[in-house]
N, C-alpha and C positions, 0 to 999 in steps of 0.2 A: 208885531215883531219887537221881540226885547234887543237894543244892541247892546245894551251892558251887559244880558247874559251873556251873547255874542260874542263881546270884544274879549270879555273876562274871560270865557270859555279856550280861546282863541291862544289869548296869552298863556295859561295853564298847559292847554295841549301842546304846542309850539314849543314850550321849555320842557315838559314832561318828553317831549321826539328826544331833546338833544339828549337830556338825561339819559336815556336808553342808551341811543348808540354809543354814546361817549363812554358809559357804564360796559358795554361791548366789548368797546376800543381797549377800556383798564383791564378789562380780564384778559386778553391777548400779550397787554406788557405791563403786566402787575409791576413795575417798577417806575413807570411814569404815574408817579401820584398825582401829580396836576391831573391829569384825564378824571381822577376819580374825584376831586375838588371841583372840577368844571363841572360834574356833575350831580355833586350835591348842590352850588348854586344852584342849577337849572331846577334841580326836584323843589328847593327850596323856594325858588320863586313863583313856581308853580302854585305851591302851598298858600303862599303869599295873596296870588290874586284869589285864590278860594275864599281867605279869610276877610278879601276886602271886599268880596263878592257877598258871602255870609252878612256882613255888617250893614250894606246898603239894601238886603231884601230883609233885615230884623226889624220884628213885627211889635218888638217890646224890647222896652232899655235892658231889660236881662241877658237878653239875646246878643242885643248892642256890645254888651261888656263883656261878655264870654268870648264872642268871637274877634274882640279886639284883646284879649286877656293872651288865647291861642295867636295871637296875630306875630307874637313876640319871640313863639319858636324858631317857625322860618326867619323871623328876620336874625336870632343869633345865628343858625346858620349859614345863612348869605353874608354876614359881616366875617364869620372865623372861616368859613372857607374861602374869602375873597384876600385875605390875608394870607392864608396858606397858599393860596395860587401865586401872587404875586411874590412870594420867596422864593416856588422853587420854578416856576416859571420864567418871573423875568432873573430872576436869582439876583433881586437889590431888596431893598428893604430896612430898618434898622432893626435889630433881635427884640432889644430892650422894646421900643413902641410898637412893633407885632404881640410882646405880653403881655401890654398895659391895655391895650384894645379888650386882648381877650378877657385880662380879669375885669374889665370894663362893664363889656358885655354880660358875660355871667353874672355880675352881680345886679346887674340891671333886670334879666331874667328872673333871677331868685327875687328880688322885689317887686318883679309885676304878676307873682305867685305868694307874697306874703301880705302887703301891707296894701291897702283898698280893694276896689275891682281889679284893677288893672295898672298898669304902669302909667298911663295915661290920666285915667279919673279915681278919684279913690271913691267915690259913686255916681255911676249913672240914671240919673232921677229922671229924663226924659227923652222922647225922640223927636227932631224935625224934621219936616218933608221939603225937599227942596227937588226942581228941576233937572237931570241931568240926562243929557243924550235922549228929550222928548219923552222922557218919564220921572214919576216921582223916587228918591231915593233917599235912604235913611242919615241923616245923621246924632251924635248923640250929647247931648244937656247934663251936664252937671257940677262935678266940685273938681277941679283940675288936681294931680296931685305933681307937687312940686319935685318929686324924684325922678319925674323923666328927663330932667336935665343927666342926667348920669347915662341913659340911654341915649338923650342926643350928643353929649361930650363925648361918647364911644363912635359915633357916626366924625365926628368932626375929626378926631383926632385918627381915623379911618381915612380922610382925606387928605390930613399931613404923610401920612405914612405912604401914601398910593405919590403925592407931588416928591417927597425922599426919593423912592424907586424909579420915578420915570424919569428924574434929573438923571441916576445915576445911569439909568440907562443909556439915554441919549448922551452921553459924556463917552458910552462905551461904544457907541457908534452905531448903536441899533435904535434908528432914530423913529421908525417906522414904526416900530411894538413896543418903543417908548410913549409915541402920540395914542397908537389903537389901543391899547392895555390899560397905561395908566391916566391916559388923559382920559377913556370913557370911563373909568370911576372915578376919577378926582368931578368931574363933569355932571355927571348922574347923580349920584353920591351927594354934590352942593344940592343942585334944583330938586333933589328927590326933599331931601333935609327941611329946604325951605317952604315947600309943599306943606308938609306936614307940619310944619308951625306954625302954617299959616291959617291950616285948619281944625288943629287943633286949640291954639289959640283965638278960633274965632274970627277969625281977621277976615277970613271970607268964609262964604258959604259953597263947599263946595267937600265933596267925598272926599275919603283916602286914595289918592290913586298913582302911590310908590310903585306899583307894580311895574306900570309901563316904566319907570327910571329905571328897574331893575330890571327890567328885561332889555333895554338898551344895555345894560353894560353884558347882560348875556349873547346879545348880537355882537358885539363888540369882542369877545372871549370866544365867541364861534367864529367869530374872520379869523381870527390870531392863530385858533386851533386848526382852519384849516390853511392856513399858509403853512401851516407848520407840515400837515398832511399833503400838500403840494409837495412841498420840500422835500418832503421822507420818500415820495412816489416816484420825484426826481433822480432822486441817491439812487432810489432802489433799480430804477433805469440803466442808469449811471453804473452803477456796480453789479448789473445785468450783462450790461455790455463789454464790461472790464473784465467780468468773469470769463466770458467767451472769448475776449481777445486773449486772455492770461492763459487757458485751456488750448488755443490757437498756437502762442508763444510755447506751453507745454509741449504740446504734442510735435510741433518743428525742432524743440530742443531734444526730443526723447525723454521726457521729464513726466513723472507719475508721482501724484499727489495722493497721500491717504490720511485715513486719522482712524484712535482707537479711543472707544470709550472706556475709562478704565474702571467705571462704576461698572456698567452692562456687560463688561467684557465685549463687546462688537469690533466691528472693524468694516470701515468701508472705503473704498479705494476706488480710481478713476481707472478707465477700459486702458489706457496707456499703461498705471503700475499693473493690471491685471496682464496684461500682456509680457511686460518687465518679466514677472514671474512665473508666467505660463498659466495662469490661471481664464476659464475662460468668463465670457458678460456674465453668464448665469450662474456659475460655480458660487456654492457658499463658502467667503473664506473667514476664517480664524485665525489667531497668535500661534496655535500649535501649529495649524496648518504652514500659516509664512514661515513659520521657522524648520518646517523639516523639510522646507526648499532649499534651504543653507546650505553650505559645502556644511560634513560634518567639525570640521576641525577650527569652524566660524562659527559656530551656533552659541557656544558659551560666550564668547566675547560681545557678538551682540545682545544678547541676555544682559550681561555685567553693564556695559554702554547704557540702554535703555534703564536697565533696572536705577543705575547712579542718577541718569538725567531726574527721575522721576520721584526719587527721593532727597532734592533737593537740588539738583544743577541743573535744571530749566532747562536746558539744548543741549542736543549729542551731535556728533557728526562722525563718522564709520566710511569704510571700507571694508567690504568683503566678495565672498563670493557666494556661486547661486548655482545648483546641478540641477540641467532640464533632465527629465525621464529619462532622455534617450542619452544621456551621461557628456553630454555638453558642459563646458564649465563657462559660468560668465561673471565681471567684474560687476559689483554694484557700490555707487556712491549713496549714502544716503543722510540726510539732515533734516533736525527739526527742534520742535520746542514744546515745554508739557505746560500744560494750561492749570492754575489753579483756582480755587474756591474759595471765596471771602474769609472764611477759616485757616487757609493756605494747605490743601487737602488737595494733589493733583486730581484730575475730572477727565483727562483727555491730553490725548498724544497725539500730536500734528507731526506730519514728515513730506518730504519729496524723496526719490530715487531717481537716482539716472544709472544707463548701462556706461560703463568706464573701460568697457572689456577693449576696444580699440587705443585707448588712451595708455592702460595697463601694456600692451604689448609694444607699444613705439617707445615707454619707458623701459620692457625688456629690453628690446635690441638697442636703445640708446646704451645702454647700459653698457651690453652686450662689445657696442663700438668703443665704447668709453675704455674699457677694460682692454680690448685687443689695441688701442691705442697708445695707451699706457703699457701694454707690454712693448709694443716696437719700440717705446721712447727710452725703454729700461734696456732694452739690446741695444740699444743705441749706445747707451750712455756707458755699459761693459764694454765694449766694442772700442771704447776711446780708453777704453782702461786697461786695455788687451796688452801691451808691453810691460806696463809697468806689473799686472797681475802674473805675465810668464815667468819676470825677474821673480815676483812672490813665490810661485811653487819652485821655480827653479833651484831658490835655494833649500828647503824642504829637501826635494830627490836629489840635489847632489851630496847634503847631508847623506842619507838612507846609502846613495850608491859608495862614497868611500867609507864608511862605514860597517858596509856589507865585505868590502874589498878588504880592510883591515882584519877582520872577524875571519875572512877565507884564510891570510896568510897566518894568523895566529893557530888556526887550526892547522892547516900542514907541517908546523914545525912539529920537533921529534924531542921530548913528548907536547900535544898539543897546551898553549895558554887559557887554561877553561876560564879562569877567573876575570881576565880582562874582556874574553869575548861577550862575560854578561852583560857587564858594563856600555859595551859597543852595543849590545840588543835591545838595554834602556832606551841609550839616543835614537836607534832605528826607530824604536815604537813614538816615542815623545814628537819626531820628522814625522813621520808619517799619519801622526793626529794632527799638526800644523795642518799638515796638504791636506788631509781629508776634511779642515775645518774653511780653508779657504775654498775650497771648490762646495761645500756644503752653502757656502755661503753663497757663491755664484747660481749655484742651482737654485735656492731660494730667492734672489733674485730677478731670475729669469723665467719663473713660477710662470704659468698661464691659469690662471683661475678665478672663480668670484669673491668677491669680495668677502669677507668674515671678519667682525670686530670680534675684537676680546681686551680685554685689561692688560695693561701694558706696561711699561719704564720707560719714559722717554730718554733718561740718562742710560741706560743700558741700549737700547739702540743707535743713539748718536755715535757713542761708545764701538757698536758693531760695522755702521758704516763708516767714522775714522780709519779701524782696521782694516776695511777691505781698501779704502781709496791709500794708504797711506804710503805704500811704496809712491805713488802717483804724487802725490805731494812730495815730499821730499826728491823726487825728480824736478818740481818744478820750483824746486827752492821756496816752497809756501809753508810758514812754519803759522801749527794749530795752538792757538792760547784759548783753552776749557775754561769757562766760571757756571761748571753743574752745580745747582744747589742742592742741597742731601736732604735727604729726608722728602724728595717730590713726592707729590701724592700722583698713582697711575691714570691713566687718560683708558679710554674707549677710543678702541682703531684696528684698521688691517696693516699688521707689523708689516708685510712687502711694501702697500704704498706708501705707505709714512717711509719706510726705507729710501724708496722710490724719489720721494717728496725732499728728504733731505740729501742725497746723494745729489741730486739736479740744484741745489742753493749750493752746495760745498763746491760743487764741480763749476758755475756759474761764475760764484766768488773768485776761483782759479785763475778763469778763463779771464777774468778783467783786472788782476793783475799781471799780465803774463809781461806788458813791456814794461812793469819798474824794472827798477836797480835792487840788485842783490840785496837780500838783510831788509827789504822794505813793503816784503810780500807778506804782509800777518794777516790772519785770517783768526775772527772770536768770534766763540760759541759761545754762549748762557744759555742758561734756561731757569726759571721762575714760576714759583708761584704766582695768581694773577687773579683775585677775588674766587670766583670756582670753576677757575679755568689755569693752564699750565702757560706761559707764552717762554718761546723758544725764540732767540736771536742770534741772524749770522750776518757780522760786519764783518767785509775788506776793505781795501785801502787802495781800489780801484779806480778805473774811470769814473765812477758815479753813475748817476742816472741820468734820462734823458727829460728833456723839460716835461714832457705829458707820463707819468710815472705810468696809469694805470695802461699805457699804449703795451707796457712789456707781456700786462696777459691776454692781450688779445691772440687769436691763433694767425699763423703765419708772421707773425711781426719779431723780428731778431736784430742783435746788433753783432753778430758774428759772420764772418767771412761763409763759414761752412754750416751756420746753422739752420736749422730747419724751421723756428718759430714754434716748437711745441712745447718744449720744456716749463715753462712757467705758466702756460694755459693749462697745461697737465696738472702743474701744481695745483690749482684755483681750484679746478676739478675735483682731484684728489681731497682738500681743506676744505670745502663745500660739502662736499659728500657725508664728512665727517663732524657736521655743525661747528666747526671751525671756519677761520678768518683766516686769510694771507692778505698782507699788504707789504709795500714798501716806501723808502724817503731814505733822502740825501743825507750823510753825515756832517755832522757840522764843520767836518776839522778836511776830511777827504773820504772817496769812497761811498759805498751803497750799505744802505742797511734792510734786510727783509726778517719778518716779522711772523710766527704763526702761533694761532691760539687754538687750544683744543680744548673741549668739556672736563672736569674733572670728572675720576670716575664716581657713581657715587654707592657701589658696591664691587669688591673684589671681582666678582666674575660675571657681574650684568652691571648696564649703564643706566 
């Protein structure tokens, strides 16, 4: 029995396994190139032991030479892909002495193919039998050639490079694949080196046998790859379990996950969004298909949504709706993010859906409350304005009625006064647009309906609601000092609630100075520009505010004998609704100051 076939055989087969699998492993994630480096060492060591297997059964120094000539292949490969590994593996290394290795190497190669036999002898003139493992084996006799220093300086400086990398590793805290990595080539690598000079140099008698040093550091490269493979098994465990909890978490939130391939056109979605939209396990679905679920009057906007994320806004997020067969309508929420391609080329559209249709309807009737709230708070607020608005028309129709009565007696005289009666029929008409503009204006007021922005004048409505409160003011001895700026630019808003909104400050401000002294009840409006937004201000010269300001818009909370606590939570309401801001603060000197801002518009008739 030969064991040097044996053991050589052994070693060959052994690294030619991992080659395979490893070589397996890269086709699966062509992107781990270490995998495909691990296993060119392995084939290459493989190679290795053949050649030092070849040398020790050559039967003639020809044989000797050749097969140590070929000896030099594998080993450039086992040095340039041990260096390849160790960059993108432990990912340390220096760039500069990763290149000098290699143009090292190669130029070591191309001299142990041009100049003598071999890198080694520049001739080998004979063979000696020596001992090894109970049988004789070759070694070989002749004129050393001095350029294999250039191939062992490549080896050496192979070892600096491997002690670089494992410092820097172990600095990074992976102390572990600092010691197995680089310590078994700095390790191997030294005793493999000094093996070989020792034998080549004569110093002893004994065969080439790098192999086994090279095959340690392949054992060593195999623990490393499979801790790694542990690891990945773990993950994948890991995010086995994560997936099902998250799927678990879905499906308790009513949450349906999909995605679309935008090269293949596909689409596939979880039994939860299939359900979402009526679709059933086995139904084949498409983009035409989801989309002729859509209400119609939603299908283009999620078109547009989608189309923009995907031609360069990465994530959409939507609201729409969804008509089952049987003409059910339901809300859908839906979100996600488009995937790109090292090129920046979208690849794939990720989304979640949830139904919103419960959520969509507690914001109608919120609404719904909100609105019929705000109307009682508006009859309310007429209702306190009921005297002084009766004095408003009343003068209007007592106009109209002596006027009417003047106009009768002119006509009965003999012959009747034509010319003054016209005159009297002027002022009838001019009274009686008066009263048709204040009750116009009450009725508008007291509007029941939903909400509707449009482009506005905030100085022209201030302006409207002055008029109607104005009898009432000047009842309570409150005189209005205006600083409207001209030229405002219009705001987005529903003219009743903003009426609404400011009617409740003007009427508030009254209300708190009602116990000054005469002549000391002023009441100022402004309004401003405000970067791209309008702010509107109304200071009295009241009591002020109370120590916690924002206590005024909470609901029920009032500092009036008769009041009801809704007035300024309406406001909030109302200035909320309309991306606008209310607040309020004390003036410096006396009195309350309130505050509200509204978007500018940023087209005449849309916002």
């Amino acid at each position: 029995m030969s064991w040097v076939t044996i053991i050589w055989s052994m070693i060959a087969s052994a690294c030619l396994t991992l080659a395979v699998i490893h070589f397996l492993v890269w086709c699966q994630r062509r992107t781990v190139w270490a995998d495909l480096l691990f296993t060119l060492t392995s084939a290459a060591v493989a190679a290795f032991a053949g050649c030092e297997l070849w040398m020790m059964r050559a039967q003639t120094p020809e044989q000797f030479a050749v097969a140590l000539r070929w000896l030099q292949v594998p080993t450039w490969v086992i040095v340039v892909s041990l260096v390849g590994f160790v960059r993108l593996h432990l990912r340390a290394g220096r760039l500069w002495l990763a290149w000098t290795i290699f143009s090292l190497r190669t130029l070591a190669l191309l001299l142990n193919f041009l100049v003598g036999q071999n890198l080694h002898y520049r001739e080998v003139t004979a063979l000696r039998h020596v001992q090894f493992l109970g049988e004789p084996v070759s070694l070989g006799v002749g004129v050393s050639n001095p350029l294999m220093l250039v191939g062992q300086l490549s080896l050496l400086l192979l070892v600096i490079f491997a002690v670089d990398a494992a410092i820097t590793v172990w600095r990074r805290g992976d102390r572990q694949q600092a010691v197995v990595t680089g310590g078994s080539i700095v390790f191997f690598s030294l005793t493999g080196m000094a093996q070989a000079i020792l034998v080549l140099w004569r110093i002893v008698d004994w065969p080439l046998t790098e192999s086994f040093f090279f095959l340690g550091i392949v054992v060593a490269m195999a623990y490393e790859k499979s801790r790694e493979t542990l690891r990945a098994a773990q993950l994948a465990d890991d995010l086995r379990e994560g997936t099902e909890q998250m799927n678990l978490a879905a499906e308790a939130a009513k949450l349906g996950h999909w995605s679309r391939d935008l090269v293949r056109n596909e689409m596939w979605a979880s039994e939860s969004w299939r359900g979402l939209f009526g679709f059933t396990k086995s139904e084949q679905i498409n983009f035409d298909g989801y989309l002729a679920r859509l209400h119609p009057e939603d299908r283009e906007g999620v078109k547009q949504t989608l189309a923009k994320a995907v031609d360069g806004g990465g994530s959409y997020s939507m609201e729409y709706r969804m008509v089952f067969p049987d003409g059910q309508v339901n809300w859908i929420a839906s979100r996600g993010r488009v995937e790109f391609n090292g090129s920046g080329k979208a690849v794939r559209l990720r989304g979640v859906s949830s139904d919103i249709t419960g959520r969509k309807q507690a914001e109608s009737e919120l609404v719904q409350k909100r609105n019929e709230l705000a109307h009682l708070s508006r009859v309310t607020s007429v209702s306190e304005l009921s005297g002084s608005l009766a004095h408003e028309l009343n003068q209007p129709l007592g106009i109209i009625l002596s006027n009417a009565q003047a106009a009768q007696e002119l006509l009965q005289q003999n012959p009747p006064v034509v010319g003054e009666v016209s005159e009297i029929l002027g002022d009838i008409v001019a009274a009686d647009r008066r009263a048709a503009e204040i009750i116009q204006r009450l009725r508008s007021l007291l509007k029941r309906g939903e909400m509707s922005q449009h482009s506005l004048s905030l100085n022209e409505l201030i302006d409207e609601v002055l008029r109607l409160v104005n009898a009432d003011l000047i009842g309570r001895g409150v005189t209005v000092i205006r600083d409207l700026a001209p030229d405002l630019p219009p705001v987005i808003g529903d003219r009743i609630q903003l009426q609404q909104l400011t009617l409740n400050l003007i009427l508030n401000s009254a209300d708190s100075m009602a116990g000054n002294a005469p002549g000391t009840r002023r009441l100022y409006i402004t309004t401003a520009r405000h970067n791209s937004t309008v702010l509107t201000t109304v200071r009295d010269e009241g009591v002020g505010l109370p120590p916690d300001v924002e206590s005024l818009f909470q609901p029920f909370y009032t500092t009036k004998p008769q009041g009801l606590g809704l007035g300024l939570g309406i406001c909030r309401t109302i200035i909320t609704a309309h991306q606008g801001r209310l607040w309020a603060e004390p003036h410096l000197e006396r009195g309350a100051v309130f505050h509200f801002e509204l978007p500018v518009a940023t087209s005449p008739d849309h916002p």
